[in-house]
C-alpha positions as a printed Julia matrix, in Angstrom:
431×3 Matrix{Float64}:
  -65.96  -55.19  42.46
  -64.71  -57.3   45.45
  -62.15  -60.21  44.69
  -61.37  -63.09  46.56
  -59.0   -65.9   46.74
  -60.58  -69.38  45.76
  -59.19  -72.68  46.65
  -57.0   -72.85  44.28
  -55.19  -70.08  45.61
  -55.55  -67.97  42.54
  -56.77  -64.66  42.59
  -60.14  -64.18  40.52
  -63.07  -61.66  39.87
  -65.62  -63.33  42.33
  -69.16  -63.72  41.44
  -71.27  -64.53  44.25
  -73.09  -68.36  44.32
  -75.15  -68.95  42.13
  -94.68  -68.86  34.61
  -95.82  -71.35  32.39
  -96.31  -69.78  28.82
  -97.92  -71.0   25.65
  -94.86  -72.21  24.23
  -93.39  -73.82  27.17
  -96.02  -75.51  28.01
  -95.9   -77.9   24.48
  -92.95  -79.34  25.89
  -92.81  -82.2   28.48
  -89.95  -84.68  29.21
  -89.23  -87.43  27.64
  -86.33  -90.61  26.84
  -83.08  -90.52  24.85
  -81.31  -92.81  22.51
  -78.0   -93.3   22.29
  -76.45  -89.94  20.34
  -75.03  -90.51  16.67
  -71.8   -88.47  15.89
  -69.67  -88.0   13.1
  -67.32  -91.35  13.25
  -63.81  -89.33  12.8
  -64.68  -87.16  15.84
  -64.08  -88.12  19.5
  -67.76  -90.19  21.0
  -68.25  -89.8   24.53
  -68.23  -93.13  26.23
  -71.44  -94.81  26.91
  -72.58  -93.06  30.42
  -74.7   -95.61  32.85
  -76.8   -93.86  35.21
  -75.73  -90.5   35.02
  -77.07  -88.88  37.95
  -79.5   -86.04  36.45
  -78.79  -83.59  39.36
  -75.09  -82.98  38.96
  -73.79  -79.88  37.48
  -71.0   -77.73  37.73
  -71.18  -75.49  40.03
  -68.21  -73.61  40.03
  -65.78  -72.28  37.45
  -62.28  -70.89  37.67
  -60.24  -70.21  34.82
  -56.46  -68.95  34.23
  -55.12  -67.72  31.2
  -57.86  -69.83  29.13
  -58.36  -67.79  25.9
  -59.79  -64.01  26.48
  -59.54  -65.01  30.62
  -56.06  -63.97  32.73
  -57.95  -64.7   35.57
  -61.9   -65.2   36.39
  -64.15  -67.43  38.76
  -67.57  -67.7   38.58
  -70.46  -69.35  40.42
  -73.24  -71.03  38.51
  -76.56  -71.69  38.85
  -78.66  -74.67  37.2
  -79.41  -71.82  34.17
  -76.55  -69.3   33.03
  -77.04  -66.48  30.79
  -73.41  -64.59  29.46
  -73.73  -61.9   27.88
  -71.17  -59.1   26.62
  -70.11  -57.66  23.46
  -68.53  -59.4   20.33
  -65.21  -61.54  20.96
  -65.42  -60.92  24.46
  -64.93  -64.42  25.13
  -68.53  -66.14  25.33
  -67.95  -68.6   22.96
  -64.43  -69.14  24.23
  -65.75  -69.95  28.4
  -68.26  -72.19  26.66
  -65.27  -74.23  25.11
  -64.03  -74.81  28.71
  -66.89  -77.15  29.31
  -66.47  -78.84  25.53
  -62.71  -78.97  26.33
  -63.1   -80.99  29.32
  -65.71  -83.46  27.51
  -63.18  -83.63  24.64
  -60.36  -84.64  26.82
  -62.43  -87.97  28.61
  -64.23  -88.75  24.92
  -63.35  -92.18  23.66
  -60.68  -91.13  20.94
  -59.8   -87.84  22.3
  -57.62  -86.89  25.4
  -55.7   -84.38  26.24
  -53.62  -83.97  22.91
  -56.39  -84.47  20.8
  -58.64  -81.87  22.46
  -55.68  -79.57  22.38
  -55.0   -80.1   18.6
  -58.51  -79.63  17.75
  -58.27  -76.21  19.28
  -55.05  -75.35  17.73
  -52.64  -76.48  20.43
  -51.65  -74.72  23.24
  -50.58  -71.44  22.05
  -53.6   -71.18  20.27
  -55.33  -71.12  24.29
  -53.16  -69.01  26.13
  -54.45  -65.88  26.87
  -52.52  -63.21  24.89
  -51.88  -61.43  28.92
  -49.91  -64.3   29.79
  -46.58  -63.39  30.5
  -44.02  -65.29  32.88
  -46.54  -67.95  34.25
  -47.82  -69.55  31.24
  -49.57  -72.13  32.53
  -53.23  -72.55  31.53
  -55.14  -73.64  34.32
  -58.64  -75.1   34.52
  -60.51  -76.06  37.75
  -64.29  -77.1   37.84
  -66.25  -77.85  40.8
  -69.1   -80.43  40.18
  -72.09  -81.04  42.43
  -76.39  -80.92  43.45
  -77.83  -78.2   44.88
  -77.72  -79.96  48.62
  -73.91  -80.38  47.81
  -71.89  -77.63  45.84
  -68.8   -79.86  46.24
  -69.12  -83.05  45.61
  -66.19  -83.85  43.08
  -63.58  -81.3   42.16
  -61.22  -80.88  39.42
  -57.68  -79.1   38.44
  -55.98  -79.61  35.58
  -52.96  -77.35  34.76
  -51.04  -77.34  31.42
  -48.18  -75.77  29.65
  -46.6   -76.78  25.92
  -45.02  -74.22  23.5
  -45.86  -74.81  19.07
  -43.88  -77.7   18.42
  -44.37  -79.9   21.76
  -46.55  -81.87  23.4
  -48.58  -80.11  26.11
  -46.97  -81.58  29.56
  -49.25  -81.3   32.54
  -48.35  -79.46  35.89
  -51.05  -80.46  38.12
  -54.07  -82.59  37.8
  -56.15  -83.39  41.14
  -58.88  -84.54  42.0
  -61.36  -83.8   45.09
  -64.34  -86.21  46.28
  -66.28  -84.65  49.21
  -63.59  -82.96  49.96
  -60.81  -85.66  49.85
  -57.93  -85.56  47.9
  -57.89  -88.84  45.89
  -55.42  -87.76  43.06
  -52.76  -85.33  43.25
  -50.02  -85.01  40.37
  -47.15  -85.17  39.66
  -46.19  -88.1   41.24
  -43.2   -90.27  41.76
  -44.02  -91.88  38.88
  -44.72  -88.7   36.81
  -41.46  -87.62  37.46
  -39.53  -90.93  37.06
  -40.64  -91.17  33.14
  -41.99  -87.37  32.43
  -44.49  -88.93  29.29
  -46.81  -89.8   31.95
  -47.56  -85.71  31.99
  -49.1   -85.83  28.46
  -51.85  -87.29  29.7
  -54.51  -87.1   31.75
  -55.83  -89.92  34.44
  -59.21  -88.61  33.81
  -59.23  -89.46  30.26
  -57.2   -93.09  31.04
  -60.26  -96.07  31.76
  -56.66  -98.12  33.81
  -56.46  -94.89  36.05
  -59.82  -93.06  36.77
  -61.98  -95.98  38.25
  -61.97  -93.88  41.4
  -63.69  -91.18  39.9
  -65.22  -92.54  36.93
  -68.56  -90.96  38.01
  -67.32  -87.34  37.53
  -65.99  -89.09  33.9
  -69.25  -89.73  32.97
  -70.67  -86.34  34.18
  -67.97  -85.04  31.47
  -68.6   -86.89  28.96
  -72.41  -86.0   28.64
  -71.74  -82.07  28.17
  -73.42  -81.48  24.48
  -72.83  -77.94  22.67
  -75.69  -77.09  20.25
  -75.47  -74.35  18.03
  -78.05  -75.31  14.82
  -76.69  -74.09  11.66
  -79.93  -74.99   8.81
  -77.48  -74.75   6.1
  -75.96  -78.16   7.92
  -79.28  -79.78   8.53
  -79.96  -79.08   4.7
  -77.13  -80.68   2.92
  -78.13  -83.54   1.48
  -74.14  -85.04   2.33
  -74.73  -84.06   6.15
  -73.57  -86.98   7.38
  -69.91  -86.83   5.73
  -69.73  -83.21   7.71
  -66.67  -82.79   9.77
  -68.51  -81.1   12.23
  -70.16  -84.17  14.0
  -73.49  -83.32  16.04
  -72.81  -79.71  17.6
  -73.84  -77.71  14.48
  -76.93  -79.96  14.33
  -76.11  -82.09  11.1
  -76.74  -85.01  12.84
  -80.49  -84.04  14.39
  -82.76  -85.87  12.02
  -80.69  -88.78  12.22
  -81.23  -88.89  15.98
  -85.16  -88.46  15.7
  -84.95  -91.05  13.28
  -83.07  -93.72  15.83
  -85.34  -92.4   18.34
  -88.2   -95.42  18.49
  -91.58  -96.37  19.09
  -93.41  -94.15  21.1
  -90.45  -91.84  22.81
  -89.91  -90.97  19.31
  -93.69  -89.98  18.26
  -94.64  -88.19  21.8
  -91.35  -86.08  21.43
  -92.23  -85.27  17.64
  -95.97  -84.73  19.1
  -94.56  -82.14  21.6
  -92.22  -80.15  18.69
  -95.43  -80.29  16.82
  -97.59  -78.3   18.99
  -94.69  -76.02  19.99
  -94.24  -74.74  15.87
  -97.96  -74.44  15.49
  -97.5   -72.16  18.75
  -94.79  -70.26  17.13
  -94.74  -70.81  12.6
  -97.76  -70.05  11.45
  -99.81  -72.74   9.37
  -98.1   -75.8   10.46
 -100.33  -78.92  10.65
  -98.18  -81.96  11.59
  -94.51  -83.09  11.41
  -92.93  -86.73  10.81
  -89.72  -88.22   9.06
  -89.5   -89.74   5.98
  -86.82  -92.06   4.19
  -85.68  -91.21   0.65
  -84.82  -93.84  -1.85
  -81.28  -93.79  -0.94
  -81.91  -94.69   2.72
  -81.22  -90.69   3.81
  -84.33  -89.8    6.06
  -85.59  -86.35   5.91
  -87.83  -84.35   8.16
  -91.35  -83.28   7.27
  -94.0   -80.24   7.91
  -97.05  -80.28   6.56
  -98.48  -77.0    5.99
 -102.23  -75.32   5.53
 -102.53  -74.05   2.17
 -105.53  -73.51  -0.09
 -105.58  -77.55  -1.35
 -107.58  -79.28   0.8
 -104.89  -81.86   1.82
 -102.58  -79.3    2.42
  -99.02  -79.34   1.41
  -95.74  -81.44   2.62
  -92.45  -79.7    2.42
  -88.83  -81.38   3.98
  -86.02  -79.51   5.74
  -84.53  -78.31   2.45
  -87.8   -76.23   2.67
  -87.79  -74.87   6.1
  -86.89  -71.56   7.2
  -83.73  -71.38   9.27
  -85.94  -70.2   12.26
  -87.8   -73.68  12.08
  -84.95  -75.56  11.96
  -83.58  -73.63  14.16
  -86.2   -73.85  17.3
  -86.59  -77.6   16.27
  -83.25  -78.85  16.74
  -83.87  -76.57  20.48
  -86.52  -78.48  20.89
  -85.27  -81.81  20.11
  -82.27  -81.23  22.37
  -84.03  -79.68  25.26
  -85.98  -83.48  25.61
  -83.31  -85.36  25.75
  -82.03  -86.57  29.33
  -78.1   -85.65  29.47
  -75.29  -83.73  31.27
  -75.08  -79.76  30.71
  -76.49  -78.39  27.57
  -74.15  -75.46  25.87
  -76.63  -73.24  23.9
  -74.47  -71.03  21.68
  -77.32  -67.63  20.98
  -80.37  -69.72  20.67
  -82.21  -66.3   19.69
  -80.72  -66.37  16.26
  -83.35  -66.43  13.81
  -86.31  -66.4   16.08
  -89.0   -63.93  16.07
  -89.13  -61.8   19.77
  -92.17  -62.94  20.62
  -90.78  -66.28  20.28
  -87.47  -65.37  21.95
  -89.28  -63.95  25.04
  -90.59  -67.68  26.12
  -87.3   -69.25  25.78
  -86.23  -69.28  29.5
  -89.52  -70.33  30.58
  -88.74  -72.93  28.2
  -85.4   -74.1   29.56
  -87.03  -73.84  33.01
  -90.11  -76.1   32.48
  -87.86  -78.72  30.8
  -85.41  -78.8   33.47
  -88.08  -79.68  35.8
  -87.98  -83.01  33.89
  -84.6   -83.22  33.47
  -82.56  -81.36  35.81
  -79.94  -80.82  32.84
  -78.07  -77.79  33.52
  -78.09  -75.35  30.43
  -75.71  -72.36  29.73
  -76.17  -69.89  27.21
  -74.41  -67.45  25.13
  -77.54  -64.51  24.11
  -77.13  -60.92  22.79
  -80.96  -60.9   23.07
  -83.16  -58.33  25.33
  -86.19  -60.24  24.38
  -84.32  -63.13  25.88
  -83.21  -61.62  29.15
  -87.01  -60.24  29.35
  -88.2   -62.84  30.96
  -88.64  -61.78  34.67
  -87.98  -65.49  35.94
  -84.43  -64.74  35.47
  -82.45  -64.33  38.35
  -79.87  -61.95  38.73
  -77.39  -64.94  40.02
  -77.79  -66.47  36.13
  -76.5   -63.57  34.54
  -72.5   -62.69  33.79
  -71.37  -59.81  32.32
  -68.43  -60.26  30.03
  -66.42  -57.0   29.88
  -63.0   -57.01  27.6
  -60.15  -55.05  30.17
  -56.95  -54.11  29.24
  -55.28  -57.35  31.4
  -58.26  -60.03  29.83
  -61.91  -60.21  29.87
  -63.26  -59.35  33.42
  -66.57  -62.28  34.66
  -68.94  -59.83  37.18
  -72.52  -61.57  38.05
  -75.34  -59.2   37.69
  -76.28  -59.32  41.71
  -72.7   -57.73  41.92
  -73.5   -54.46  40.49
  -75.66  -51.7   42.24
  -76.86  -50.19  39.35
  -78.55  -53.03  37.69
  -80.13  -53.76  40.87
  -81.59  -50.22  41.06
  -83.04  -50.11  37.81
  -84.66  -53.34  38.2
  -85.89  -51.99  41.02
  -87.24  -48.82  38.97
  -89.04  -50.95  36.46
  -86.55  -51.76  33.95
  -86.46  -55.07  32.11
  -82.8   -57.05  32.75
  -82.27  -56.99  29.1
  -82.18  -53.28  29.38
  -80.21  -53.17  32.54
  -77.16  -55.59  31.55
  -76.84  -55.09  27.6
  -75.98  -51.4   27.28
  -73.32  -52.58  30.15
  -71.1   -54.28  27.61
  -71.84  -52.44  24.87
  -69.53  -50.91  22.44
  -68.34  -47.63  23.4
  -69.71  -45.61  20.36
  -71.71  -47.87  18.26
  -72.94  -45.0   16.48
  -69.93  -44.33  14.89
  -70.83  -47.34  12.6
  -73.75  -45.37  10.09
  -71.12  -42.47  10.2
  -68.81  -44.57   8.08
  -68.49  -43.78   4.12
  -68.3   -47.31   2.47
């Protein structure tokens, strides 16, 4: 594995720059409304005109979590896989971290006390430099670079987290660079950010809006089921708000998005007719699916009814219309039948069309990495050394190449890679 010294000037592991199917072809773009969260968590601030080709193109990470040191270049679609606690999860939080920290009623502190300060980031390799350091690179495909960002930290249990370098890069200009004069002349300046102060980040406020659309879906049905959803602490990522959201969706954005879903679960759930909302007596609305059954008029069940699979590729669905910055897909295979799994990148790729949103996902799925639209450049390999978890791109390594080039599927080529050593072991075990 070759290594090379990014901009930063931190060394890294150095990944190289980054058919339509029955199911994808249900889904077509469409509008968004405005998002409804959980009103104790941080909102992102209203975004106007969010440019729909930006993503981040670039990644480089020190002693974040499971990461002493990584880099990695991505693509408009990123598949990481690697075995359990390897870190997955964990370099999706980078890009919720950073949307926490310019949210309207988050910030640095908040997004670091949500996560269990700073200690609770380090990486467990850190050992004299104890700085956690963050820099993303945001831009189009004609322009890899357009804005830049650095954002260094350090704070022990019982202290504020002070910063040790924030700066930001437009086009290759330096416009911010701290610490300052003033940084150093009254040292609570350093606890927070410009990017997340509206006085100080006019000059970039465009890379502040690019932030704050990042979403992070990972459906959990039990969420979408309870019928006190909307008191849930965990705000929109876990999918408790998603029929709310349909249901401030209007007019007909609302019913050609529901019309899309609809012939998308006939595609995959067997026996479903039609789909629309409902509103209960106590003003709660509630999603419905009518089924085929041997009555005539079929039969209408709600979301207390569904299996978590439909719930599951609905709320995908649902978020995979809406217009928005990156879209964090935490194992979007759970639940889903293979055949269903298979189409999912096809998926992603026909809605991007439409949207340009960027989407990253967390999979353990072969059916997923199947698809043979998948390029090598979307794939990471996360593999747990003894110094932190190591970030390798699949066009880095030979052998995955070669058996591609022998006839064997990605999935195969990539998941026995960061595999367990001896999962066999496990039906060995007297419980």
């Amino acid at each position: 594995m070759r290594t090379c010294v990014p901009a930063d000037g931190m060394q890294a592991v150095c990944c190289p720059p980054a058919g339509d199917l029955p199911l994808s072809a249900a889904l077509l773009p469409a509008g968004r409304p405005a998002p409804f969260h959980a009103r104790h968590l941080p909102k992102a601030p209203v975004v106007m005109a969010l440019r729909s080709d930006l993503r981040f193109t670039r990644l480089v990470l020190k002693n974040w979590r499971n990461f002493g040191l990584c880099a990695l270049d991505l693509a408009p679609r990123a598949f990481l896989v690697g075995p359990n606690a390897s870190g997955k999860s964990n370099l999706l939080d980078v890009f919720r971290f950073l949307h926490d920290v310019v949210a309207t009623g988050g910030g640095l502190q908040a997004a670091l006390a949500r996560r269990g300060g700073v200690s609770a980031l380090r990486a467990l390799h850190a050992r004299r430099d104890s700085e956690i350091r963050i820099v993303a690179t945001i831009g189009t495909d004609a322009d890899r670079a357009l804005w830049r960002y650095e954002l260094g930290f350090r704070g022990t249990k019982n202290e504020a987290a002070t910063i040790t370098t924030e700066r930001v890069t437009r086009g290759g200009t330096l416009i911010l660079d701290r610490p300052g004069a003033e940084d150093l002349d009254d040292p609570r300046r350093l606890t927070q950010t410009h990017l997340e102060q509206i006085s100080t980040n006019r000059g970039f406020r465009e890379l502040v809006d690019f932030l704050a659309s990042t979403e992070y879906l990972h459906v959990v049905p039990q969420l979408i089921r309870d019928p006190d959803r909307l008191t849930s602490r965990h705000g929109s990522m876990f999918g408790t708000d998603l029929i709310e959201r349909i249901a401030e969706t209007k007019g007909r954005t609302q019913q050609s998005r529901l019309d899309r879903i609809t012939k998308a679960l006939q595609v995959a759930v067997p026996q479903i007719e039609n789909i629309d909302l409902q509103q209960d007596a106590r003003g709660l609305w509630h999603i419905r699916a009518k089924y085929q059954h041997w009555r005539p008029q079929g039969a209408w069940q709600t979301e207390e009814s569904f299996s978590d699979g439909t719930l599951r590729l609905l709320g995908l669905l649902w978020a995979l219309q809406e217009p928005g910055g990156p879209l964090l897909l935490e194992e979007p295979e759970l639940s889903l039948h293979p055949a269903v799994v298979r189409r999912l990148p096809a998926l992603f790729a026909r809605a991007q069309r439409g949207r340009g949103r960027q989407i990253i996902v967390t999979t353990h799925s072969e059916a997923l990495l199947a698809d043979e639209g998948i390029g090598l450049d979307e794939v990471f390999l996360l593999r747990p050394q003894q110094e932190g978890t190591e970030v390798v791109a699949a066009n880095e390594m030979a052998e995955v190449r070669a058996l591609l080039d022998g006839g064997v599927s990605l999935g195969e080529a990539v998941l026995p890679r960061v595999a367990p050593a001896r999962p066999e072991q496990l039906s060995l075990l007297d419980l």
